[in-house]
C-alpha positions in Angstrom: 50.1 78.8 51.1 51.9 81.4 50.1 54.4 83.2 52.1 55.8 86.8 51.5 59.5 87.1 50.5 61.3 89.3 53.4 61.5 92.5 52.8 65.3 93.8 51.0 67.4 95.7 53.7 67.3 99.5 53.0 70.6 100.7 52.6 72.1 102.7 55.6 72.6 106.5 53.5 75.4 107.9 53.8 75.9 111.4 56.2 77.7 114.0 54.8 81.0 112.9 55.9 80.8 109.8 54.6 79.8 111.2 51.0 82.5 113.9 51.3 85.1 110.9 51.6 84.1 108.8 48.6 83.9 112.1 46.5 87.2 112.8 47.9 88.3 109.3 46.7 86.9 109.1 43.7 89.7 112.3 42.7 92.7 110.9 41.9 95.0 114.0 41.2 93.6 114.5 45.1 94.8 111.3 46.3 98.1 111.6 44.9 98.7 114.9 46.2 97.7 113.6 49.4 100.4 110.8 49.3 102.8 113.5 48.6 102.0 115.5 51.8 101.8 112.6 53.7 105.5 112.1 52.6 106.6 115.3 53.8 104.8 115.0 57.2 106.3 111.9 57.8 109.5 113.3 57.0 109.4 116.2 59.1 108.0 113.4 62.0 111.2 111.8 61.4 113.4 114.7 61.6 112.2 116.5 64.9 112.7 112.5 66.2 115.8 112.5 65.2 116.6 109.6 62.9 116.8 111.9 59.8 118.7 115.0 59.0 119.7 115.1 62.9 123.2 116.2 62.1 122.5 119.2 59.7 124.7 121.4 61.2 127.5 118.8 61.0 130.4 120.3 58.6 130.7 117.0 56.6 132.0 118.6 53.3 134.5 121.1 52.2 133.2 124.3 51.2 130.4 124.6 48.9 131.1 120.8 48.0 128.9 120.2 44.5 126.4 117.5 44.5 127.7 114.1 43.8 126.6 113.7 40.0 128.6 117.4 39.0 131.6 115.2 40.3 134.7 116.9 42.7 135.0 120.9 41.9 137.8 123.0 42.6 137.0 124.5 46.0 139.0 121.6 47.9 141.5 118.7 47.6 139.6 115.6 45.7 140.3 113.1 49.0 138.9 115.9 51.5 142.1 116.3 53.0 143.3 119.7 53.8 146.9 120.9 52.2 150.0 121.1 54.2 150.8 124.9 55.1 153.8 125.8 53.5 157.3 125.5 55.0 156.0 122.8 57.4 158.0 119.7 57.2 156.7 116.2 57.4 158.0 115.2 60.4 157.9 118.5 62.3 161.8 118.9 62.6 164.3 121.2 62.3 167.7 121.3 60.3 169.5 119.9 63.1 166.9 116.5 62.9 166.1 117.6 66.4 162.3 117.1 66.5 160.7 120.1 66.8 157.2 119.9 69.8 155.3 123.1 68.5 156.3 122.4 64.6 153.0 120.1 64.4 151.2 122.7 66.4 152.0 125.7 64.6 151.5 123.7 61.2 148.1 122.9 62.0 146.9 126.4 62.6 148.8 127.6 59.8 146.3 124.9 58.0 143.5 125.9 59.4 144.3 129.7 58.9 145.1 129.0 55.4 141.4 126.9 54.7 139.0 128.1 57.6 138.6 124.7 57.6 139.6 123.0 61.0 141.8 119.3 59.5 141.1 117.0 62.6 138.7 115.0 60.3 138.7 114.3 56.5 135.6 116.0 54.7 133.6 114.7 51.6 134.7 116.2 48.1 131.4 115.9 47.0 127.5 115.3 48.6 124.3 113.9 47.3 123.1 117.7 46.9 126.5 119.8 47.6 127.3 121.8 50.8 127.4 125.4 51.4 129.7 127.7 52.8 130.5 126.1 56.0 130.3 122.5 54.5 126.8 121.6 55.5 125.2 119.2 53.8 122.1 120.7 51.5 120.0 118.0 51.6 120.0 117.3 55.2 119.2 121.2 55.7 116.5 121.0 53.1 115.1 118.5 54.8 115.5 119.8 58.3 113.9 123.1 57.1 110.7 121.0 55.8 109.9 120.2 59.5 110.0 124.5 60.0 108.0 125.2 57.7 105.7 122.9 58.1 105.4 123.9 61.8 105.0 127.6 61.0 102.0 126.8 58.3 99.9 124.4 60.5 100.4 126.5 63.5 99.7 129.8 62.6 97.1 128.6 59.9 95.3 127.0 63.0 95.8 130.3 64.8 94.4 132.7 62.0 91.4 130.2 61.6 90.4 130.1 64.9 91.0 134.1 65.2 88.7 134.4 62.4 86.3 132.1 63.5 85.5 133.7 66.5 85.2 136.9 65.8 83.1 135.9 62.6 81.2 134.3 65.1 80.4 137.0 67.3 79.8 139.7 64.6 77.4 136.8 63.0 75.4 136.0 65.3 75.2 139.0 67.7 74.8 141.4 65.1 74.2 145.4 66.2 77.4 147.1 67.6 79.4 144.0 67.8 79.4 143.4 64.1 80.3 146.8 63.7 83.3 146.7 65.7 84.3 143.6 63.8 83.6 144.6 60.7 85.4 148.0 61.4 88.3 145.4 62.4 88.2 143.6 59.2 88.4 147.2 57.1 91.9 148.4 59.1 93.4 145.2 58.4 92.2 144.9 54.6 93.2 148.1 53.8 97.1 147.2 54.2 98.2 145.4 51.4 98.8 142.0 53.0 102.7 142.2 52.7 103.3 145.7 53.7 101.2 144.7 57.2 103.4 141.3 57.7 106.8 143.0 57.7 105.1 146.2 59.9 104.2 143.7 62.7 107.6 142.0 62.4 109.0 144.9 62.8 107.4 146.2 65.9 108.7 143.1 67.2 111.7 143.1 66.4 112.6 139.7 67.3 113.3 136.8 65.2 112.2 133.2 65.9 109.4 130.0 65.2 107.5 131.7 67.5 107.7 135.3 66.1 106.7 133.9 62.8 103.8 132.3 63.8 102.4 135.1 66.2 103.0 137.3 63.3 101.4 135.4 60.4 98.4 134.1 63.2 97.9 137.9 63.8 97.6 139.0 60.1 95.9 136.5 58.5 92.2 135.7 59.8 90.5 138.2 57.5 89.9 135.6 54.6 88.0 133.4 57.3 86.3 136.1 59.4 84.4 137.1 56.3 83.3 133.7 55.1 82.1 132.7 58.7 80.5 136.0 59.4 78.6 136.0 56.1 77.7 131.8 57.3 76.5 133.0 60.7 74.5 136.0 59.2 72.3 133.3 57.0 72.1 130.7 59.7 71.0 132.8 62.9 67.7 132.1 61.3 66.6 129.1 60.5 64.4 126.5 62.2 66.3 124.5 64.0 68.5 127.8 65.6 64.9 129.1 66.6 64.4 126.0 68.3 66.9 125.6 70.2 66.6 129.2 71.4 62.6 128.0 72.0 64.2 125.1 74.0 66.1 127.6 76.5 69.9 126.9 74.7 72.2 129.6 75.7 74.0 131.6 72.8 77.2 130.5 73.2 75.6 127.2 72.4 73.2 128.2 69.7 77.0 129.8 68.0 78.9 126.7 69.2 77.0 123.5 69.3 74.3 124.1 66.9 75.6 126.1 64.2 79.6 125.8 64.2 79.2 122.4 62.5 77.2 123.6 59.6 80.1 125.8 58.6 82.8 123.2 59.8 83.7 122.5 56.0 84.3 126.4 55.8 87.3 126.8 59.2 88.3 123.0 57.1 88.8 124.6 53.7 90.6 127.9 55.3 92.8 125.8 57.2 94.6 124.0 54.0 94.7 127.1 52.1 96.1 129.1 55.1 98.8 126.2 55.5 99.7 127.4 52.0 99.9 130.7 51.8 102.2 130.7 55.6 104.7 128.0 53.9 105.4 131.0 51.7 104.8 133.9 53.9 107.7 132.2 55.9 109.7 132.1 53.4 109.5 135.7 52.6 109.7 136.9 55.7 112.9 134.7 56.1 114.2 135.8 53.0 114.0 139.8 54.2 115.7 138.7 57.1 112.4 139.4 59.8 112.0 135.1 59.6 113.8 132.7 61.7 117.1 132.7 64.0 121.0 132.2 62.7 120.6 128.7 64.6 117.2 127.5 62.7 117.1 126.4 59.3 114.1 126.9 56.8 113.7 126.7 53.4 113.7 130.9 53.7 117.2 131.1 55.5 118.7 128.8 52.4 117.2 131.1 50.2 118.6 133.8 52.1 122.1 132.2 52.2 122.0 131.5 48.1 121.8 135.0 47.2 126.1 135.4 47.4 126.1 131.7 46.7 124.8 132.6 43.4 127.0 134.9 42.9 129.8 132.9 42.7 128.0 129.9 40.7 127.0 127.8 43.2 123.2 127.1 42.6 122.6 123.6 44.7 121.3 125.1 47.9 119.1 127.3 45.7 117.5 124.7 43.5 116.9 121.9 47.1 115.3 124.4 48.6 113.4 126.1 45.5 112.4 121.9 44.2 111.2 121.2 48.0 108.9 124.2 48.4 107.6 123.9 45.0 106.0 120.4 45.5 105.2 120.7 49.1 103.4 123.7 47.4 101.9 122.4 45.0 100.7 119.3 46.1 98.8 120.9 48.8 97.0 123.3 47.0 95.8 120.2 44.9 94.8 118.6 47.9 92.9 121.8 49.1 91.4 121.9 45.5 90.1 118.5 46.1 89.2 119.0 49.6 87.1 121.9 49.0 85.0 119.8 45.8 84.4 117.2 48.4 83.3 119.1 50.5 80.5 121.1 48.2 77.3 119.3 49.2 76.2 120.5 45.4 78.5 118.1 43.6 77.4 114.6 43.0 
């Protein structure tokens, strides 16, 4: 008698997800990239916790101290000690031997006049990646200002892409007068170039801050995503399984919501790491003009800011930390987005 083999188990297919993520990891310029913003998120974690780059502010250098591998420069003494003012004796007496109680007093501000540099503690000759002005430590600030930018390009990317989601959305799906408003919307803000409309809002602010920045850039920059989810909306309103839930008595903020906001979900997805990008920069400028953060927040546009003069006087180090940083922050997640967005496309294999 002859008995029938069992049947082989049909492999469980994979949902869209699940094929996005082995595309994803099948790109290995991706991957990397991903490694590399994973580093700098980690980073930032571990500055705003405090274990790294808690002290930036801290003078722990003489001014504009070059990096360590330039060697001690000529802007202070090669120990980090401060000079004696002149005329002071050692032991802070007079002629007569008679000690002298406001000799030590009066030579120390007379130091401290003479260097702008207060002597109660010894400062490094040289740092890792120099100092600036006040003796700050570069690399500290560089990566202290990774955590601000970072902030500003998640937060007000998340705000623009919601902005533009909902009223992409609503001009969608509703159609008539409502897409008219919205697209009128879209037109105004368009027809500034992108730049000019930044600074304008920040002006009519007038107040500089984190959360200026982000209110600023999350104002301005929906336009890119109202467009793609308005023109997504317009071609889904339609179809089948919209119709049915409308036959089966679904509201319309569900029908918008529930049954057609995840077929565009890759879209707001996509937007969101390429509007993380362009607000790194856009910070950057507007810190830059002087419209970005306050005197007592650093960024990688307030450095910039500060190494205009530094420049001046040949000291590049705070301009290259923060020029290297932003570049392959930059750069590695626009290759990530790059790779994101293939993974995404339901066309590829």
């Amino acid at each position: 008698m002859n008995r029938e083999k069992p049947a082989a188990p049909v492999a469980a297919s994979r949902g869209p997800w699940g094929l996005a993520w082995r595309r994803l990891l099948r790109d290995r310029v991706g991957i990397a990239a991903a490694v590399v913003v994973a580093a700098f998120l980690a980073l930032t974690a571990a500055s705003a916790a405090g274990w790294v780059a808690g002290d930036w502010s801290r003078e722990t250098g003489v001014s504009y101290a070059p990096p360590a591998f330039l060697g001690p420069g000529g802007d202070g003494p090669p120990d980090g000690r401060l000079p004696r003012a002149e005329g002071a004796s050692a032991a802070g007496a007079d002629a007569t031997g008679i000690a002298d109680p406001l000799a030590q007093a009066l030579a120390e501000i007379a130091r401290i006049e003479a260097t702008g540099v207060d002597a109660s503690h010894a400062r490094a000759a040289t740092l890792p990646f120099g100092a600036d002005k006040w003796g700050r430590d570069v690399l500290a600030k560089t990566v202290k200002g990774t955590g601000t930018s970072l902030l500003v390009g998640f937060v007000a990317a998340a705000r623009a892409v919601l902005l533009g989601a909902f009223f992409g959305a609503q001009a969608g799906y509703l159609g008539g007068r409502t897409d008219a408003f919205f697209n009128w919307l879209y037109s105004v803000f368009t027809a500034i170039p992108y730049l000019l409309l930044v600074l304008a809002v920040a002006a009519v602010l007038d107040r500089k801050g984190t959360l200026t920045v982000i209110l600023i850039l999350g104002l301005t920059g929906w336009t890119g995503t109202f467009r793609l989810v308005r023109a997504d909306y317009l071609r889904h309103r339609g179809r089948e399984y919209v119709l049915a839930a409308e036959v089966s008595g679904a509201s319309h903020a569900r029908r918008m919501y529930v049954h057609i906001l995840p077929n565009v979900g890759h879209v707001l997805l996509v937007q969101l790491s390429l509007h993380v990008v362009l607000f790194i920069k856009a910070e950057v400028i507007l810190s830059f003009l002087g419209f970005g953060v306050g005197v007592d927040t650093v960024s990688w546009g307030s450095m910039l800011n500060e190494a205009q003069s530094e420049l001046l006087l040949g000291k590049w180090w705070q301009l290259a930390a923060a020029t290297v940083a932003m570049a392959a922050l930059v750069t590695a997640f626009s290759l990530f987005t790059d790779a994101l967005r293939d993974a995404l496309d339901p066309r590829l294999p």
